[in-house]
C-alpha positions as CSV (number, residue, x, y, z in Angstrom):
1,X,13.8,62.2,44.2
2,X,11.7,64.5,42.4
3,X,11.3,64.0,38.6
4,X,8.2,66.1,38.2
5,X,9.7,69.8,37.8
6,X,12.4,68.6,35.8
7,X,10.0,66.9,33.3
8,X,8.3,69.9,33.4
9,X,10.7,72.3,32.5
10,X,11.9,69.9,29.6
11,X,8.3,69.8,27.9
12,X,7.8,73.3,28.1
13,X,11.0,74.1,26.7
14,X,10.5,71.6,23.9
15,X,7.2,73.2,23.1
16,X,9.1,76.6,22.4
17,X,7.0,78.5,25.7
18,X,8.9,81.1,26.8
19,X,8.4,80.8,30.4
20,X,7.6,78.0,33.1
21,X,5.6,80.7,34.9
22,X,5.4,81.0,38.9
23,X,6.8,78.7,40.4
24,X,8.8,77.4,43.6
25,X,12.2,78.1,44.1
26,X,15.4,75.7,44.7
27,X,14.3,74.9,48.4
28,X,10.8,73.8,47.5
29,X,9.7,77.7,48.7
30,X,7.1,80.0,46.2
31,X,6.5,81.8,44.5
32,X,9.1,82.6,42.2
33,X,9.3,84.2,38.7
34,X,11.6,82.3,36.8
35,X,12.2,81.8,33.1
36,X,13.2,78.0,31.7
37,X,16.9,78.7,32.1
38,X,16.7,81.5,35.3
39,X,19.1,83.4,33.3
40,X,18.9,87.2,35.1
41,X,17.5,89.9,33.4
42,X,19.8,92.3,31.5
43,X,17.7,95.4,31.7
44,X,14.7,97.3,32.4
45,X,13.0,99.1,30.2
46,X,10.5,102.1,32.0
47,X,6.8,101.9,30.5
48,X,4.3,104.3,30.5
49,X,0.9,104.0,30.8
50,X,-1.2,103.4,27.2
51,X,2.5,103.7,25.4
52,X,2.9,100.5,23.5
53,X,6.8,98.8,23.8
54,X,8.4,95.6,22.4
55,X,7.4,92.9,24.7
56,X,9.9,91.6,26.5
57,X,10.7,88.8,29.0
58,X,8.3,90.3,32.1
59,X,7.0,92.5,33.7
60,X,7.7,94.5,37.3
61,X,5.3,96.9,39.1
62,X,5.9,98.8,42.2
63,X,2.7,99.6,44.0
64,X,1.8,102.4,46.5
65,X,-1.6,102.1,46.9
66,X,-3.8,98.6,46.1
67,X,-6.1,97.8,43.2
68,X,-6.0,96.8,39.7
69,X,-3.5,97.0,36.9
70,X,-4.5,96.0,32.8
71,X,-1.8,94.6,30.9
72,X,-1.8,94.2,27.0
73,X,-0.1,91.2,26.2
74,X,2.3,90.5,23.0
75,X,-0.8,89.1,21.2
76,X,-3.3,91.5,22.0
77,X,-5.0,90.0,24.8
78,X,-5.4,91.7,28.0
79,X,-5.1,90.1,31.6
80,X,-6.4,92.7,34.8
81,X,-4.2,92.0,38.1
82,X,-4.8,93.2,40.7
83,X,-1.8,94.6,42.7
84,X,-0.6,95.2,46.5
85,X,1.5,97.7,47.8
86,X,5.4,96.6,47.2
87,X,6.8,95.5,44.1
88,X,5.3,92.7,42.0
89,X,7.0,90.7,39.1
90,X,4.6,88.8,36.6
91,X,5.8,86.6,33.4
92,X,4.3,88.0,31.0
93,X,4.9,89.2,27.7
94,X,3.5,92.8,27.8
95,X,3.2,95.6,25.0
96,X,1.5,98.0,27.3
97,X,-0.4,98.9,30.5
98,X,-3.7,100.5,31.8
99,X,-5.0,101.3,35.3
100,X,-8.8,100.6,34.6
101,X,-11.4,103.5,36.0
102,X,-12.7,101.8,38.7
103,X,-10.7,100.3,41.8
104,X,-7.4,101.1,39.9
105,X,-4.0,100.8,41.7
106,X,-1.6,103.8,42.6
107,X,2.0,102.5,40.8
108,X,5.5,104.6,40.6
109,X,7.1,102.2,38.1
110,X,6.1,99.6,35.6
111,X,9.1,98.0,33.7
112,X,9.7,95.5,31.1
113,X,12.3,93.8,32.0
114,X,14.7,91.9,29.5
């Protein structure tokens, strides 16, 4: 038996983090976007690009064309992804989004979900 995840999961929800981040799912399969307690979301809320939003609990992004997304995070940092065509969840904490000038992706959605 498998302690590892468990201890995981336990420190990172004694430290107060909000997420446990990518990770495998029940059957040992990845990866998944789950938060500590993979509760399901209650909403979406639809962002538009350079509008800032509350931050919620993460992010979704559905892709047409490849290339690169920027998301602001809650604190003011930024982290570029880049994207593939389909739709892609991340855990993150974002206020708003970019497509950079260069290499930029083609999306029809970005959501916050909550």
């Amino acid at each position: 038996m498998r302690s590892f995840p468990l201890a995981t999961a336990l420190a990172l929800a004694l430290s107060g983090a909000a997420f446990a981040g990518p990770s495998l799912d029940t059957n040992g399969n990845g990866p998944g976007v789950y938060d500590l307690e993979s509760a399901p979301f209650l909403g979406f809320v639809a962002m538009t690009q350079g509008q800032t939003y509350t931050a919620q609990r993460s992010v979704e992004v559905d892709c047409t064309a490849a290339g690169n997304i920027v998301f602001t995070m809650a604190d003011g940092s930024t982290r570029t992804r880049a994207l593939t065509v389909g739709t892609t969840q991340f855990p993150y904490a974002v206020t708003s989004w970019t497509l950079p000038g260069s290499g930029a992706a083609t999306v029809s959605g970005v959501y916050n979900a909550k």
